[in-house]
C-alpha positions as a printed NumPy array, in Angstrom:
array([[  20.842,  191.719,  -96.134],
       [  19.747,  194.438,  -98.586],
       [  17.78 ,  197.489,  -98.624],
       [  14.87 ,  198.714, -101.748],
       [  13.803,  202.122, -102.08 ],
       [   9.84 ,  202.909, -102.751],
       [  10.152,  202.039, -105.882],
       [  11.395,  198.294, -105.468],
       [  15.337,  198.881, -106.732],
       [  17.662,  197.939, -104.859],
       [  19.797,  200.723, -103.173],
       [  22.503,  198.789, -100.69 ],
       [  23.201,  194.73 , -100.7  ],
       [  25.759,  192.804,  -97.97 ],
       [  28.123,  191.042,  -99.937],
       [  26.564,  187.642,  -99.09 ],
       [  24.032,  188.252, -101.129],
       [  25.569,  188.185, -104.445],
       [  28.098,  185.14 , -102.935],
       [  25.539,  182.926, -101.48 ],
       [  23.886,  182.997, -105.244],
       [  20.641,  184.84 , -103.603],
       [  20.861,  187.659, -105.853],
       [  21.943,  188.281, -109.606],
       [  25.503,  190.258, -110.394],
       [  25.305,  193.541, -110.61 ],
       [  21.766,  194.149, -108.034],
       [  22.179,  197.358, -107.143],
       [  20.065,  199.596, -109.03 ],
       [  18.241,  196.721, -110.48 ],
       [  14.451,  196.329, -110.016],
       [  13.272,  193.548, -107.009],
       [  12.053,  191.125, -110.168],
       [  14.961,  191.315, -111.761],
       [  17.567,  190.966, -109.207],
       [  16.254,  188.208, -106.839],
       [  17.631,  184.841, -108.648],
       [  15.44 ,  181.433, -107.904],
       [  12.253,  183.188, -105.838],
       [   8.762,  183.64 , -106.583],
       [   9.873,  187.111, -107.02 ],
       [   6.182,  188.092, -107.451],
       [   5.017,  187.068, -104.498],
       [   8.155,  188.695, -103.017],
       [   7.619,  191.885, -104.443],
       [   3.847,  191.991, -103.117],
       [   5.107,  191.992,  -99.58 ],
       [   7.403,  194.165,  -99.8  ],
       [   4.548,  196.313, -101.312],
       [   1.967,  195.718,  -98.   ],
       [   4.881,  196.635,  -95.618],
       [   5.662,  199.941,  -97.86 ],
       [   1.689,  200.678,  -97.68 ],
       [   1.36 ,  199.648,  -94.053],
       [   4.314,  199.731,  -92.364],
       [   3.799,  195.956,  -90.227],
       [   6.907,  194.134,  -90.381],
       [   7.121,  190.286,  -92.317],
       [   8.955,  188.167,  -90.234],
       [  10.366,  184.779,  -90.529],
       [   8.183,  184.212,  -93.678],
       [   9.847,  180.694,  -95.584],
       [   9.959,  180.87 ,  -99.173],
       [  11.575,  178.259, -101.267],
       [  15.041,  179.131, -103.244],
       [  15.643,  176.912, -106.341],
       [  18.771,  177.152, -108.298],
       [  19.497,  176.401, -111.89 ],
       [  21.002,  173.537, -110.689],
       [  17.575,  172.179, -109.439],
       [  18.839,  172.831, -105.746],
       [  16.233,  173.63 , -103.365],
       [  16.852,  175.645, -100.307],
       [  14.764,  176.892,  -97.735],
       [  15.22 ,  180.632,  -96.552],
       [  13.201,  182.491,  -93.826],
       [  12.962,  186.04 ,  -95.517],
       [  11.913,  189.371,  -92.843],
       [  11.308,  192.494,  -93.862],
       [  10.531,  195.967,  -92.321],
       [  10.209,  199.698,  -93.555],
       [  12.721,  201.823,  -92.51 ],
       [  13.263,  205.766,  -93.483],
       [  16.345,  207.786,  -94.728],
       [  17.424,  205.682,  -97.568],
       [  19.671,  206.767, -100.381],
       [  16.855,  206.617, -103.167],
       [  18.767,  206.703, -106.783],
       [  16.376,  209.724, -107.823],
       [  17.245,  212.807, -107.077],
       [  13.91 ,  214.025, -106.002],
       [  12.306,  211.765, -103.894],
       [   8.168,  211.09 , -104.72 ],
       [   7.326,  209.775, -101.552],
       [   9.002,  212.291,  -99.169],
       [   9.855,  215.225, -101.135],
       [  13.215,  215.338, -100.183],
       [  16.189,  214.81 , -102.216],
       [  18.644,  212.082, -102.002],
       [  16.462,  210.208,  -99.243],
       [  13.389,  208.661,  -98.218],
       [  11.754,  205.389,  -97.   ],
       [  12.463,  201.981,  -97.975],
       [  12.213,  198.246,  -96.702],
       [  15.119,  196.408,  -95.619],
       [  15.393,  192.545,  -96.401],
       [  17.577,  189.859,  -94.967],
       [  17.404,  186.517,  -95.686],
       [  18.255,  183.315,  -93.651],
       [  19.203,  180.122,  -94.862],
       [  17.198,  177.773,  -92.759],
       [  16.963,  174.391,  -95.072],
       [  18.656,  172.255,  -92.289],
       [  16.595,  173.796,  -89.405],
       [  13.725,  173.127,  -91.619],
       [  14.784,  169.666,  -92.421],
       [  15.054,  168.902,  -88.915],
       [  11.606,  170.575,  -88.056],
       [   9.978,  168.823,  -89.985],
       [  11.093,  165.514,  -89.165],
       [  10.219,  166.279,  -85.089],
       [   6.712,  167.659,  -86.784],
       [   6.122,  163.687,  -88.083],
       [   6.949,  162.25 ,  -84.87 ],
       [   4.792,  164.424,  -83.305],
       [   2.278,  163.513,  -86.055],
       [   2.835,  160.151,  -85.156],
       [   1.468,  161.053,  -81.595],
       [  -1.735,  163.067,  -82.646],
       [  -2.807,  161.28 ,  -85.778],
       [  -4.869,  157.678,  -84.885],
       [  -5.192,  158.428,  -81.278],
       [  -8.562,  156.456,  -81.914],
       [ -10.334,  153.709,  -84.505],
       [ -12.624,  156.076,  -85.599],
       [ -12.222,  156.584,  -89.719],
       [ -13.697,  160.024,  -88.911],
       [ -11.312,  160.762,  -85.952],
       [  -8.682,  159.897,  -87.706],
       [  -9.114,  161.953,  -91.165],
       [  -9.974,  165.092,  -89.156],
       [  -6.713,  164.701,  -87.089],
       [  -5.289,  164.644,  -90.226],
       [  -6.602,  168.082,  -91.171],
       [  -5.97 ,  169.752,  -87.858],
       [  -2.001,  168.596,  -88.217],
       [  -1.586,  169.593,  -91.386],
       [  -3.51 ,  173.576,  -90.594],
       [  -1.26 ,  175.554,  -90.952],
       [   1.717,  173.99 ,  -90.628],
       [   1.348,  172.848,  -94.606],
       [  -1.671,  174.449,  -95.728],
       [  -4.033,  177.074,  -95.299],
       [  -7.138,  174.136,  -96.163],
       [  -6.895,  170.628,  -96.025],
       [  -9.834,  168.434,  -96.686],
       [  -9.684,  164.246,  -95.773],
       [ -12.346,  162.357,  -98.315],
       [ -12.553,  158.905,  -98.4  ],
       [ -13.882,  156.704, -100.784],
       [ -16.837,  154.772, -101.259],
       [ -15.905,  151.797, -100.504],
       [ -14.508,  152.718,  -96.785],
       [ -17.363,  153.035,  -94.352],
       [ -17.988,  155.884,  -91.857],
       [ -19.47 ,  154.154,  -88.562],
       [ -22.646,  152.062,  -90.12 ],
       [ -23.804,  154.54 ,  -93.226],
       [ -24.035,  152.66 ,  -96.762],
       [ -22.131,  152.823,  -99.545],
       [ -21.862,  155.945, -102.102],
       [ -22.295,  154.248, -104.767],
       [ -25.904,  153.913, -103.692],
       [ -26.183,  157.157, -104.38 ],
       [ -27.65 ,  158.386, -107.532],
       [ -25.631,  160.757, -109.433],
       [ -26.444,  164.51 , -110.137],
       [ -25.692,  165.411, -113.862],
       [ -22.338,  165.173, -114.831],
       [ -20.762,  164.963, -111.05 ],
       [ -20.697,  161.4  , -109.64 ],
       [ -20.058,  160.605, -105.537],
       [ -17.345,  158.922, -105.363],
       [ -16.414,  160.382, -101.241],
       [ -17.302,  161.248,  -97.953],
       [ -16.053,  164.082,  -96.322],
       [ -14.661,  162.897,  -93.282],
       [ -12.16 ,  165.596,  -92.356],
       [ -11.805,  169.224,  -92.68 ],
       [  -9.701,  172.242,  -91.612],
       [  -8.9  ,  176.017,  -92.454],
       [  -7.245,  179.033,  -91.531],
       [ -10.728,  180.747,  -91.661],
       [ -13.895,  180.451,  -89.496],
       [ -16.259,  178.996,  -91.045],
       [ -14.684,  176.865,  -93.759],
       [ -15.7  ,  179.494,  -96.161],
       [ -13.729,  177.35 ,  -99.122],
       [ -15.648,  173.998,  -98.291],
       [ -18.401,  173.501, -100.588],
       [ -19.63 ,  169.726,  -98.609],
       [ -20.081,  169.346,  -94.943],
       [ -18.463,  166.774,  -92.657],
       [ -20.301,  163.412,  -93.644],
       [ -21.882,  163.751,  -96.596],
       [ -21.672,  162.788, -100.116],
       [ -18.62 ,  164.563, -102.185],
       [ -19.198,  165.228, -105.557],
       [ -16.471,  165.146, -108.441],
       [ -16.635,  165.756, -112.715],
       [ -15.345,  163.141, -115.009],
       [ -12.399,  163.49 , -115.359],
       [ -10.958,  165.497, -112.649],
       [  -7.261,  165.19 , -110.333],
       [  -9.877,  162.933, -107.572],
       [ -10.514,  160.485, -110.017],
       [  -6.973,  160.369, -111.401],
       [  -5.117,  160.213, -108.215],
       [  -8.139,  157.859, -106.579],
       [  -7.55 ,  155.572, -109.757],
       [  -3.713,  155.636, -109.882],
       [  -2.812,  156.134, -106.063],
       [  -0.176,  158.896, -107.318],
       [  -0.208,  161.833, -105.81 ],
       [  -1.623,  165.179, -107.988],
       [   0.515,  168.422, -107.501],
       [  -0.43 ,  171.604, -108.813],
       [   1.828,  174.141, -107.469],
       [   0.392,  176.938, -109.553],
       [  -3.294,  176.098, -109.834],
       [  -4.64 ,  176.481, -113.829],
       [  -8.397,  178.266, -113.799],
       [  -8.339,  179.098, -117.255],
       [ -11.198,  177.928, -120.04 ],
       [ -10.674,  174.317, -120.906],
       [  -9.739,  172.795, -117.642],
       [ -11.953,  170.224, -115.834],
       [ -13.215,  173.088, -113.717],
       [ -15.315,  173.913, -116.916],
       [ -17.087,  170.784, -115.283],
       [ -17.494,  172.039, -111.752],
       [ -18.599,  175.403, -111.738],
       [ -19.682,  175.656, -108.678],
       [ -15.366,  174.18 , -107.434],
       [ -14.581,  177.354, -109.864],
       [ -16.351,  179.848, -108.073],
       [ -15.199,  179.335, -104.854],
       [ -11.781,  178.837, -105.905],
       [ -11.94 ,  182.114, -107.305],
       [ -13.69 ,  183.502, -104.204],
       [ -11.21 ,  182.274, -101.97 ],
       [  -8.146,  183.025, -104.423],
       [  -7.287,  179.183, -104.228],
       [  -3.756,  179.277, -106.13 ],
       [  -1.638,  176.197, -105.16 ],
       [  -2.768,  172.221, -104.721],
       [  -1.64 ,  169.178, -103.921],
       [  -3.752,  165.889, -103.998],
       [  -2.05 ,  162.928, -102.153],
       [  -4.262,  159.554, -102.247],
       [  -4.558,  158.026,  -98.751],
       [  -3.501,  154.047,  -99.991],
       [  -2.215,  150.654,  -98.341],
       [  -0.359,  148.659, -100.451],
       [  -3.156,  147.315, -102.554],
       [  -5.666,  149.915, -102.195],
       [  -6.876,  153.378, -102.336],
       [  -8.493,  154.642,  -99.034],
       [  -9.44 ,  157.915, -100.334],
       [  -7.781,  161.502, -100.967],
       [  -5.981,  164.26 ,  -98.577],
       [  -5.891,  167.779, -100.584],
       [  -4.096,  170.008,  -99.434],
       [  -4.59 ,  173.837, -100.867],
       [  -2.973,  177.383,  -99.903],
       [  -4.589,  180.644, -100.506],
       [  -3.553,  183.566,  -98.401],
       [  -0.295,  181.789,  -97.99 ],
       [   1.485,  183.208, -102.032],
       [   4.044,  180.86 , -101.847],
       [   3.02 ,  177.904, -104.125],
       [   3.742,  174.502, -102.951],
       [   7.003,  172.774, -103.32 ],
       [   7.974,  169.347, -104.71 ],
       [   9.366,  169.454, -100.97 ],
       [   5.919,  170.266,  -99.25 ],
       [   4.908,  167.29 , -101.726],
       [   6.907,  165.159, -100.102],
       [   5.574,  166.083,  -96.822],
       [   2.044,  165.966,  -97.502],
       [   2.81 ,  162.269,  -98.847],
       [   4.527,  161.391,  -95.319],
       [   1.775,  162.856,  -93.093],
       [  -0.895,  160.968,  -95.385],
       [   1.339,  157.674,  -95.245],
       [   1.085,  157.723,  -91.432],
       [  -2.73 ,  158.891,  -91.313],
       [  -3.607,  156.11 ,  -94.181],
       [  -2.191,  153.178,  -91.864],
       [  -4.626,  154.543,  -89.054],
       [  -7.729,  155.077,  -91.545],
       [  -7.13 ,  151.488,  -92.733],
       [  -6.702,  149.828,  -89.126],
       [  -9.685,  151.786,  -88.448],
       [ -11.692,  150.413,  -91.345],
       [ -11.33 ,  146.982,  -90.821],
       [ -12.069,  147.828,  -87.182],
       [ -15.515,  149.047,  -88.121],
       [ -16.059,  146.746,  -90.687],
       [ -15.371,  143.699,  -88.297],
       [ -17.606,  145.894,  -85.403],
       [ -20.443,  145.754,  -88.095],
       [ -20.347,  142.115,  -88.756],
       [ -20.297,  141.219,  -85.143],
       [ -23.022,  143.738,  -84.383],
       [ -25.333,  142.33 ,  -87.006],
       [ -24.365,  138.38 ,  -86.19 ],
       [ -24.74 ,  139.878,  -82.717],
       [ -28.347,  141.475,  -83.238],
       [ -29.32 ,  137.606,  -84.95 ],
       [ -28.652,  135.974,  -82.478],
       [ -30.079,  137.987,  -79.659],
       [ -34.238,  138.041,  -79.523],
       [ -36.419,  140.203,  -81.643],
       [ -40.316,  140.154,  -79.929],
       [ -39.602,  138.954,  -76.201],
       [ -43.232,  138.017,  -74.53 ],
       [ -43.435,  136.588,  -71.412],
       [ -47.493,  135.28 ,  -71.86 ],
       [ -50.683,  137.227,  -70.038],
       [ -49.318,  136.625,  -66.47 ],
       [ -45.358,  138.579,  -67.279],
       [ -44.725,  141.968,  -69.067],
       [ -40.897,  142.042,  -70.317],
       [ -38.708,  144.73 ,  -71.69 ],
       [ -34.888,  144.549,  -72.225],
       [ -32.255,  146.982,  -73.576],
       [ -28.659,  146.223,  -74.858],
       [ -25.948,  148.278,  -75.24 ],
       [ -22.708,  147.313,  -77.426],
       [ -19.815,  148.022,  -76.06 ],
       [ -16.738,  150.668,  -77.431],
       [ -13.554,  148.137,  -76.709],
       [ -11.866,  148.044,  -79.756],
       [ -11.705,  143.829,  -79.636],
       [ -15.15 ,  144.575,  -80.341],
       [ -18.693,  143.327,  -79.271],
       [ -18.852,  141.097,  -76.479],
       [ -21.205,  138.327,  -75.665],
       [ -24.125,  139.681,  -73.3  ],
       [ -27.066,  137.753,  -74.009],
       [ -30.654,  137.358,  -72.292],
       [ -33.952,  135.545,  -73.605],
       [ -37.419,  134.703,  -72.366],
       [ -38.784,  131.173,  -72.795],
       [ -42.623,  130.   ,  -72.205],
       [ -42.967,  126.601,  -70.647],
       [ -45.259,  124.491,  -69.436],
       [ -48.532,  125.547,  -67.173],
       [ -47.818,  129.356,  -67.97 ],
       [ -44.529,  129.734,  -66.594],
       [ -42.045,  131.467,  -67.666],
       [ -38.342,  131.357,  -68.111],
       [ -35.992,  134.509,  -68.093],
       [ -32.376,  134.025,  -69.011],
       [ -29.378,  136.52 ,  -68.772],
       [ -25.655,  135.31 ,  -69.427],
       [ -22.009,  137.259,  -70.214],
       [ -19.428,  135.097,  -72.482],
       [ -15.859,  136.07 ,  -71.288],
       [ -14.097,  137.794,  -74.123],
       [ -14.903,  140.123,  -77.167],
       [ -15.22 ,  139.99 ,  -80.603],
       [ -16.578,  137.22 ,  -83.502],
       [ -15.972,  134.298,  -81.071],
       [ -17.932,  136.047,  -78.019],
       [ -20.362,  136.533,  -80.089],
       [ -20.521,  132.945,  -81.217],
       [ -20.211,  131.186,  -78.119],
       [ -23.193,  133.524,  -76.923],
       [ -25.191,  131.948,  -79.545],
       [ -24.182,  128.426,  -78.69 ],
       [ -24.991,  128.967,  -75.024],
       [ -28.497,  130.719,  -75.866],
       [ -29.297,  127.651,  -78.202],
       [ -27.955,  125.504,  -75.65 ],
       [ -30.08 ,  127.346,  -72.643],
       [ -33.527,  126.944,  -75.162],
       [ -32.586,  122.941,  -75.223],
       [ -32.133,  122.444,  -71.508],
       [ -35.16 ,  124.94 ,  -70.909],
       [ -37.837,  122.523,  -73.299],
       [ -36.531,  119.623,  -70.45 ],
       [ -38.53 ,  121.405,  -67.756],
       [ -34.982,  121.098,  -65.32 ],
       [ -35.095,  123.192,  -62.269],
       [ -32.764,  126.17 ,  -62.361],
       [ -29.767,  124.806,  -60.348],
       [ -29.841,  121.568,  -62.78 ],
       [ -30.052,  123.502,  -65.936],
       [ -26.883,  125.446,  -65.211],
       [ -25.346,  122.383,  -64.571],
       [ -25.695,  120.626,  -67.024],
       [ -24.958,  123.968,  -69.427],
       [ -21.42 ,  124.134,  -66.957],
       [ -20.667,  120.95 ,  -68.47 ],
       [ -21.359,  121.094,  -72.005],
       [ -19.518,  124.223,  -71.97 ],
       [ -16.692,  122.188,  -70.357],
       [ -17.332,  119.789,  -73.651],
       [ -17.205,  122.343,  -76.017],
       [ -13.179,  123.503,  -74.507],
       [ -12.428,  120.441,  -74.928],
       [ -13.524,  120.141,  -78.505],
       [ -11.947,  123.351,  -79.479],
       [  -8.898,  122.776,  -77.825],
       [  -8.929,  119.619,  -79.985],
       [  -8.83 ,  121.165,  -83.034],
       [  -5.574,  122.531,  -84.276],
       [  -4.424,  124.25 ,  -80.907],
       [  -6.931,  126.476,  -81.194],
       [  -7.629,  127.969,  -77.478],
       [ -11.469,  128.231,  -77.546],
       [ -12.068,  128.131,  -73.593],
       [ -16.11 ,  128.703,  -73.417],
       [ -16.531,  130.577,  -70.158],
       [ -19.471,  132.633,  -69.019],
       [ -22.051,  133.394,  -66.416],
       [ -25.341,  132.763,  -66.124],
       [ -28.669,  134.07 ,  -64.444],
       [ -31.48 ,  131.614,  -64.601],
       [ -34.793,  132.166,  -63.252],
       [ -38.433,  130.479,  -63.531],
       [ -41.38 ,  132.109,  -62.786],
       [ -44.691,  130.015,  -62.065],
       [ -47.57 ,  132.69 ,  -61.558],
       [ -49.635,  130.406,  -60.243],
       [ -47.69 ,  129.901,  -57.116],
       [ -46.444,  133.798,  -57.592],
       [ -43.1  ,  131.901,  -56.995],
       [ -39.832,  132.423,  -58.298],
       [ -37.054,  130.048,  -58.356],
       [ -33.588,  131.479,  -59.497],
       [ -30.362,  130.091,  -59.381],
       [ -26.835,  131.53 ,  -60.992],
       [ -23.333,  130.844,  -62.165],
       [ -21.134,  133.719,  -61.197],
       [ -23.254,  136.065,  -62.748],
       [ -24.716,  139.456,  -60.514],
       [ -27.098,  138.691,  -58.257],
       [ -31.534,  140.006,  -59.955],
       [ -33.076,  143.016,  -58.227],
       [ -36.793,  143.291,  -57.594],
       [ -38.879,  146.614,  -57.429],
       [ -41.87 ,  145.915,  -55.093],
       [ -45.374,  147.721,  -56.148],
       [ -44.664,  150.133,  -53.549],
       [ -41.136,  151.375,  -55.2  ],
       [ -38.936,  150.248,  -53.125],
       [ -36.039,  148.475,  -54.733],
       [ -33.706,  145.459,  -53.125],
       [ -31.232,  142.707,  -54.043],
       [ -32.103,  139.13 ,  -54.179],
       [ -29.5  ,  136.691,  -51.856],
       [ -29.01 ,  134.084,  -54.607],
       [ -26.36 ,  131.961,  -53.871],
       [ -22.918,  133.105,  -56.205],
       [ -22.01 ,  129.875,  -57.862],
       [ -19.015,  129.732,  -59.941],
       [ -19.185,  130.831,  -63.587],
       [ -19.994,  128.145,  -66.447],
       [ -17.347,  126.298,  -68.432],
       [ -14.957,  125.82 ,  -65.133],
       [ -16.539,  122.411,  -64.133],
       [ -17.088,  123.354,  -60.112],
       [ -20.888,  122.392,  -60.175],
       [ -23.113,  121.823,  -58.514],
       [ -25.462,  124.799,  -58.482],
       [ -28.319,  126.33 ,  -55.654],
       [ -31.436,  127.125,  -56.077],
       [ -34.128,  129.453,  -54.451],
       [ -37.594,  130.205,  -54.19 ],
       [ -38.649,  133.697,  -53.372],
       [ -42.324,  134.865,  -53.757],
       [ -43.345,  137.83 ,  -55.053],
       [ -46.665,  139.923,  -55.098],
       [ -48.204,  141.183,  -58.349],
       [ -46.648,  144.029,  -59.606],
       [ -43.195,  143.166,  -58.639],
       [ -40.386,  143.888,  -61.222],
       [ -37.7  ,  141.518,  -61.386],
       [ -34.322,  143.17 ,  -62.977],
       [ -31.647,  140.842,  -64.42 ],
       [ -28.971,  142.612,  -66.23 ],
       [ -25.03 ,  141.953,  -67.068],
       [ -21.855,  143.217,  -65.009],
       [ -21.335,  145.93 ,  -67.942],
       [ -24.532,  147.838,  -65.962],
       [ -22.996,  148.355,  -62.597],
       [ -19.099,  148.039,  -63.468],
       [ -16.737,  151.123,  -64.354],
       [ -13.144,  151.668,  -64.478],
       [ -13.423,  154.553,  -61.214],
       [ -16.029,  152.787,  -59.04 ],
       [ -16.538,  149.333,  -57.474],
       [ -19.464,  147.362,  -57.861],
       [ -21.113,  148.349,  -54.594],
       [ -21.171,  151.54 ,  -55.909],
       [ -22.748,  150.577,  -59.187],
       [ -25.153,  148.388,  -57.107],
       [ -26.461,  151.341,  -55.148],
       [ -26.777,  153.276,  -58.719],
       [ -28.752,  150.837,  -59.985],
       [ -31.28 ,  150.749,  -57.171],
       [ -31.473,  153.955,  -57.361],
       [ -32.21 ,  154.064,  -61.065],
       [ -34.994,  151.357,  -60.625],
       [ -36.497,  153.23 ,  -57.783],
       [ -37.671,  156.007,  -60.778],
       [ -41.715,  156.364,  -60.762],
       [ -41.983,  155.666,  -63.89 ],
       [ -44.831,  153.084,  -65.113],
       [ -44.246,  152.188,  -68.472],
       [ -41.665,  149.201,  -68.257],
       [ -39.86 ,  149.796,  -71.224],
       [ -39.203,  153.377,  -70.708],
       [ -38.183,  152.465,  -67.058],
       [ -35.695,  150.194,  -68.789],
       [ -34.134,  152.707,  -71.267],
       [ -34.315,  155.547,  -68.705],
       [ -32.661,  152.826,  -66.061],
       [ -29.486,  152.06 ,  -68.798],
       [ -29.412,  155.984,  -69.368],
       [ -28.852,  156.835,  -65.949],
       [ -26.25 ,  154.744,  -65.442],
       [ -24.528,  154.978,  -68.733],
       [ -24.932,  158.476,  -69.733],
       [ -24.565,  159.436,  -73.317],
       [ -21.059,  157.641,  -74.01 ],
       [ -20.255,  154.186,  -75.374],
       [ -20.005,  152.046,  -72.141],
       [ -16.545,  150.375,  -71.919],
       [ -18.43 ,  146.918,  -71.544],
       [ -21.823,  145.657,  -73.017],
       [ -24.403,  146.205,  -71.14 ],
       [ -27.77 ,  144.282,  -70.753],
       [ -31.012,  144.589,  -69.227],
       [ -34.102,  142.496,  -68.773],
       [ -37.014,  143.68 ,  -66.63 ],
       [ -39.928,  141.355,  -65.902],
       [ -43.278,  142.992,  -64.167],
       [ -45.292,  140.258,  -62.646],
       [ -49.351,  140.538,  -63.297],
       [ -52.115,  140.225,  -65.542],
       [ -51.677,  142.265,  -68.56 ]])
C-alpha cells in the first residue's frame, strides 16, 4: 500500500512495497514515474490523475509487472482519493492548508496465480461457447463476443478468401480498388462501444488491406503479429491506408495483436484483437491468450468450412439431379417446391419428377432415400433414373415399385460387394398415373405418406392408398388403386420432411397440411410455396422437404 499527494510524490509506502520489488529504494518523496519499478507508469500516473480530478475510485484494475529479470507478474492495482495527507510542501496548493491535503491511496495485489487460473476456466468455458454451430459466421462472431472484454476492447474475425461464407464466391473475384486488395470477409465483430464506431467494413463484406501490411504478413506466415504499443508515425504501412489511420486516431487505437486463425497446413484467416480505452498495452501473456482462444475457434471455423463446402457440392449435385421445367402436358398443371434440409450430415435424398407417357397420361413421382449426405444424394439419382426406365415400360404403379424394390435390393448387394462398403439403398416411394381421359388415377406406394387431393370446392382429404413397405427391403408385392377425380382437383404428393417435427406427431402435421392446402389461393405455384411456408416457417427444416402439386384440367 502507499499513499501520493496532489502532486504525484509519494508521501507514506507499507514496507512490502519496497520488499516485494514493486517500488524503487528510497520512494518516498520520489515522483509516481520515478518510483514505480516495471509498470506502464504512464498509464499509472493518468489514473491516478482522473481519480484526483473526479474523485471515482479504480478498482481491481490488472496491469502487468515486468522485472529486469524478464518476470512477468500480474497485479490488480485500486485506488481512491482520500483527504488529510501529509503533503511534503509546506503550503498546500490544493487546500490551502499547511502540512495537509488530499491525496490517492494505492495498494496493489499480486494476483498472477488467480489470474493464471482464471484464465484457464475462461478457455474451458470458451470451449463451451465457441462452435456451438457449423456456421463459419457463427463461429467467428462467437469468437468476438468471448474475447469482448475479457481481452480486448475490439476484436474483429476476417477470414480469407479462400474460406466460404454460406454460398457467396470467392474474393478474389473481386476487383481491387487502388492500392488495397480483398483478401477477407468480415465474418465477426465486437466492441466495447455501440455502434462499432472503430469498424470501418460491415459483417459480410469484402475487407480491404495495403501491400504490405501485418494481414498479409501474418495471413502469409501463420505467425501471429503483436504490437503492444501501436506505431502511427510517417513511414508506416498506415501511410497506405488512410482511411485505417484515421479511425485509429479517432478511436485512440494504441495496442494490437494479430493472431492468424490456421490448421496445420493452412491459414483460415485473421483474429485482431485491439485495446483503446483500456491504457494498458497488451502483453506477450495476453499474446498467448489470444493465440489459445483463436486455436480453439480455428478448429471450429475449419470443421465448419468443409461442412459448407461439402453442403455446396451436395446441393449443386443435388439441384442436377432433381428436374428443372416440370410439365405435365395440356390436360395437368404441376408445381413443386424443395427445401434442403439444416442436419449437419447434410442434404438428404427427397426427390419427385413428372413423366409424359403414352395417350396423354401422365406420371408423377415422389420418393425419400434413407440417409444424408453425397450418397443420399446419389442413390436419389439412381432411383430417379431408375423410376424414368421402368416408367418408358408403361407398368402399372404397383409393378413399377416392384420391380424398383428389387433392383434396389440388387444394388445392396452390389455395394456390399465391394470392399465392405455398407451401401444399403433404402427409400420410399409415391407413384401415381394419371389418364385424363378416364379422369382416373391409379396410385400405389412403398412406405412413403399417403397424396392429398383438394377438390374444386376447397375442401381438402387424404387418399387410403394401401402403406406398402419401403423399397430396397425385398417384402413386395405392391397395391394399387384407382380413384377418380373431377377437373380441377389438386393432387398433393410431398415427402415426410413436410408433416414431421421433433415436438409433434404426424397426425398433427397431417391436419397442418390440410389445412395449409385448404388456402383460397388459385395460382398453383404460389399455393405450393405459401403451403411449404406455413408449415415450415422461416427456419431451415430439420429434414428436406418436398412438394409436388398436380391440378387436373385443361390449361
Amino acid at each position: 500500500m502507499s499513499v501520493w499527494d496532489h502532486r504525484l510524490r509519494c508521501v507514506w509506502v507499507s514496507s512490502l512495497f519496497t520488499k516485494d520489488r514493486l517500488a524503487t529504494q528510497g520512494v518516498l518523496g520520489s515522483p509516481l514515474r520515478d518510483a514505480m519499478r516495471g509498470f506502464e507508469a504512464v498509464s499509472v500516473e493518468r489514473m491516478v490523475r482522473q481519480v484526483l480530478r473526479d474523485g471515482k475510485p479504480i478498482i481491481d484494475h490488472e496491469f502487468l509487472l515486468v522485472s529486469g529479470y524478464g518476470e512477468e507478474r500480474m497485479i490488480s492495482l485500486s485506488l481512491w482519493k482520500t483527504d488529510a495527507v501529509d503533503t511534503l510542501d509546506s503550503v498546500d496548493s490544493v487546500t490551502g492548508t499547511a502540512g495537509s491535503g488530499i491525496g490517492v491511496c494505492m495498494t496493489l495485489t499480486d494476483v498472477t496465480r488467480s489470474r493464471a487460473r482464471r484464465r484457464l476456466a475462461l478457455l474451458s468455458e470458451a470451449s463451451r461457447r465457441i462452435g456451438t454451430t457449423l456456421d463459419v459466421m457463427t463461429t467467428a462472431q462467437e469468437l468476438a463476443d468471448m474475447a469482448v472484454p475479457l481481452l480486448a476492447d475490439y476484436v474483429t474475425v476476417d477470414l480469407a478468401d479462400a474460406v466460404p461464407i454460406g454460398e457467396t464466391p470467392p474474393l478474389n473475384r473481386l476487383e481491387p480498388v487502388r492500392a488495397r486488395i480483398p483478401v477477407f470477409r468480415r465474418a465477426g465483430v465486437a466492441s466495447i462501444h455501440p455502434g462499432l464506431p472503430e469498424s470501418t467494413f460491415p459483417l459480410g463484406e469484402a475487407v480491404y488491406v495495403p501491400r504490405p501490411s501485418p494481414f498479409l504478413n501474418a495471413l502469409e506466415s501463420g505467425r501471429s503479429h503483436f504490437e503492444p504499443v501501436l506505431d502511427t508515425s510517417r513511414g508506416t504501412w498506415l501511410d497506405k491506408d488512410p482511411i485505417r489511420a484515421k479511425v485509429i486516431n479517432r478511436t485512440r487505437m494504441h495496442s494490437v495483436m494479430m493472431v492468424p486463425l490456421k490448421t496445420s497446413d493452412e491459414v483460415l484467416g485473421i483474429a485482431v484483437f485491439v485495446r483503446n480505452d483500456n491504457p494498458v498495452p497488451f502483453s506477450h501473456d495476453d499474446l498467448l491468450f489470444a493465440e489459445e482462444l483463436v486455436l480453439r475457434a480455428s478448429l471450429h471455423v475449419y470443421k465448419a468450412h468443409l461442412y459448407t463446402r461439402e453442403r455446396s457440392a451436395m446441393l449443386a449435385l443435388q439441384r442436377n439431379l432433381l428436374p428443372h421445367d416440370l410439365y405435365g402436358g395440356p390436360m395437368v398443371e404441376v408445381a413443386s417446391h424443395y427445401l434442403p434440409s439444416d442436419m449437419h450430415e447434410g442434404v438428404g435424398g427427397d426427390w419427385y419428377d413428372v413423366i409424359r407417357l403414352t395417350g396423354g397420361r401422365v406420371a408423377l413421382v415422389i420418393g425419400d432415400v434413407v440417409g444424408h449426405g453425397i450418397g443420399a444424394a446419389a442413390t436419389m439419382g439412381q432411383m430417379r433414373t431408375a423410376v424414368h426406365t421402368l416408367a418408358t415400360l408403361d407398368l402399372p404403379p404397383d409393378e413399377l415399385l416392384t420391380r424398383l424394390d428389387a433392383l434396389a435390393v440388387r444394388l445392396s448387394n452390389e455395394n456390399e460387394n465391394a470392399d465392405g462398403f455398407n451401401g444399403t439403398v433404402v427409400a420410399s416411394c409415391l407413384y401415381a398415373v394419371y389418364d385424363p381421359s378416364r379422369k382416373i388415377w391409379s396410385m400405389a406406394r412403398a412406405g412413403h405418406p399417403a397424396p392429398m387431393v383438394r377438390s374444386p370446392s376447397g375442401e381438402v382429404a387424404l387418399v387410403d392408398v394401401p402403406g406398402g413397405t419401403g423399397i430396397g427391403y425385398g417384402l413386395s408385392p405392391y397395391e394399387s388403386i384407382d380413384v377418380e377425380l373431377p377437373e380441377g382437383s389438386i393432387v398433393a404428393l410431398y415427402t415426410d420432411g413436410l408433416i414431421e417435427t421433433r415436438n409433434a406427431d404426424i397426425d398433427m402435421g397431417l391436419g397442418r397440411l390440410r389445412k395449409a392446402l385448404m388456402a383460397p389461393v388459385s395460382d398453383l405455384a404460389e399455393l405450393c410455396r405459401h403451403t411449404v411456408d406455413t408449415m415450415i416457417g422461416p427456419k431451415a427444416p430439420s429434414d428436406d422437404v418436398a412438394l409436388l402439386l398436380a391440378r387436373t384440367g385443361p390449361r
